[in-house]
C-alpha positions, -999 to 999 in steps of 0.1 A, spaced: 0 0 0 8 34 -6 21 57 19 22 92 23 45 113 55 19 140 66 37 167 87 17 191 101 16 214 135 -14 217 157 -8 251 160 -9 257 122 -39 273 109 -35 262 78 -34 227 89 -71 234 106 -82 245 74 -72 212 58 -105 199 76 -105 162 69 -103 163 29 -67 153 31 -79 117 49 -109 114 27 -80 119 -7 -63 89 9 -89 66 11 -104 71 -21 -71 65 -35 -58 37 -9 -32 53 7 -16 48 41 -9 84 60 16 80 88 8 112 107 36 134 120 33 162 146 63 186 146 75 221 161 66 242 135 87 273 146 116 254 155 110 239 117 109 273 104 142 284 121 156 253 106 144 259 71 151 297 64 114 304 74 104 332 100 79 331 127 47 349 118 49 376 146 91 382 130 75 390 97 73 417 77 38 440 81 30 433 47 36 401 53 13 395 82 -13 414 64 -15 393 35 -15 362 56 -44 377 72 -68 381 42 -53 347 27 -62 330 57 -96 346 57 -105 336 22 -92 300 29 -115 297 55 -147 316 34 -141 286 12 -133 256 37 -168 268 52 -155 263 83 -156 288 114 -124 305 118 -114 333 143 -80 353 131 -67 359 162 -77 333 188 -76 336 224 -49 310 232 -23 315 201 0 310 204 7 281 232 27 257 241 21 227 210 36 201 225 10 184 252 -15 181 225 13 166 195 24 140 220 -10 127 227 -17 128 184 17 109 185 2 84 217 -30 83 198 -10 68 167 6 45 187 -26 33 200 -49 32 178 -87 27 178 -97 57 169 -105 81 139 -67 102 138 -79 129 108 -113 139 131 -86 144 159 -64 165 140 -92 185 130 -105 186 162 -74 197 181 -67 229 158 -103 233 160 -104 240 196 -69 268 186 -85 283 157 -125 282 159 -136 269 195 -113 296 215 -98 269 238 -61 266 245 -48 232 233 -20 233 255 -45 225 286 -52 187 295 -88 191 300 -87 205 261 -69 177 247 -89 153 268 -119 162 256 -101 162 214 -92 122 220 -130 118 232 -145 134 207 -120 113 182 -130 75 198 -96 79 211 -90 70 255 -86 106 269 -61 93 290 -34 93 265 -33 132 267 -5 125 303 6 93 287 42 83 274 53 121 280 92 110 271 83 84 247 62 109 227 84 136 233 113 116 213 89 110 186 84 145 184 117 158 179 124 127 154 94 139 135 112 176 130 143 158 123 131 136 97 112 165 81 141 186 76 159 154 65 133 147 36 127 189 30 96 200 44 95 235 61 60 241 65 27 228 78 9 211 66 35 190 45 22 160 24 54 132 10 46 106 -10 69 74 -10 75 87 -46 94 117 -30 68 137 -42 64 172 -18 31 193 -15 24 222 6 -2 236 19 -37 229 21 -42 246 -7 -24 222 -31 -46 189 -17 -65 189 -54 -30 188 -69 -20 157 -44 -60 144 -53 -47 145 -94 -9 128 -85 -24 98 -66 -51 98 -98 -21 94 -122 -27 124 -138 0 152 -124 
């Protein structure tokens, strides 16, 4: 089967607006996603890329209305500067990375979920009660939000590691086993058309 490396950041926005489409692309096509948390900043400082509040105001005014219009037509609720953003992404990537580990559960409605809470729901996924309540909501034991803390907190800085290693620098960050790199949500249809055969 098929496999495609999906890095992404809870904290990313852009990974929020990914919804689930990226999981429902996979299964039409039969593919295998082996899902990846990672420090997005320290992936940025890694990469060349700078932190949003270290860019340039036209910059940060662009990203605005860009993230805006994603949204508008994602339909999904989006709030461009949340209460809790940003926070501490770690508690909520090691309990993805338990979750993974785990199984049982539906991993792309807890992705979706967990920057839900960041980017729609005004809840700071950084608090245990949050995550807690994102592995529930998933079919996933809320008590892997305080489990394997150094286990998943390995995994997690092997995940940025391997990243670099394979050249992503942004979230979300889609790698086929073909070596084949998209970016973005925005580029999902283009991914849709390579798995098709036709890009």
């Amino acid at each position: 089967m098929a496999k495609i490396d999906y890095y992404f950041a809870t904290l990313s926005p852009f990974t929020y607006l990914a919804g689930t489409r990226f999981e429902e692309i996979a299964a039409k096509h039969g593919v295998e996603i082996s899902y990846k948390p990672l420090d997005i900043i320290a992936l940025f400082g890694r990469t060349g890329g700078t932190p949003p509040k270290d860019r340039h105001p036209n910059r940060q005014e662009y990203r605005k209305q860009d993230l805006a219009r994603q949204a508008k037509k994602a339909g999904l609720p989006f709030n461009l500067q949340p209460a809790f953003w940003p926070t501490n992404p770690a508690p909520s990537s090691y309990a993805v990375i338990n979750a993974v580990q785990a199984g049982g559960g539906d991993m792309g409605k807890l992705v979706h979920t967990i920057t839900g809470a960041c980017w729609a729901e005004e809840k700071n996924i950084a608090e245990d009660d949050v995550i807690r309540e994102c592995l529930e909501r998933a079919g996933f034991d809320p008590d892997l939000a305080g489990q394997n803390l150094l286990g998943a907190a390995e995994t997690y800085t092997a995940n940025l590691e391997e990243a670099i290693a394979k050249g992503a620098f942004g979230a979300p960050f889609y790698i086929t086993d073909q070596d084949q790199r998209f970016w973005g949500q925005d580029r999902l249809d283009d991914l849709d058309a390579h798995l098709a055969g036709t890009l």
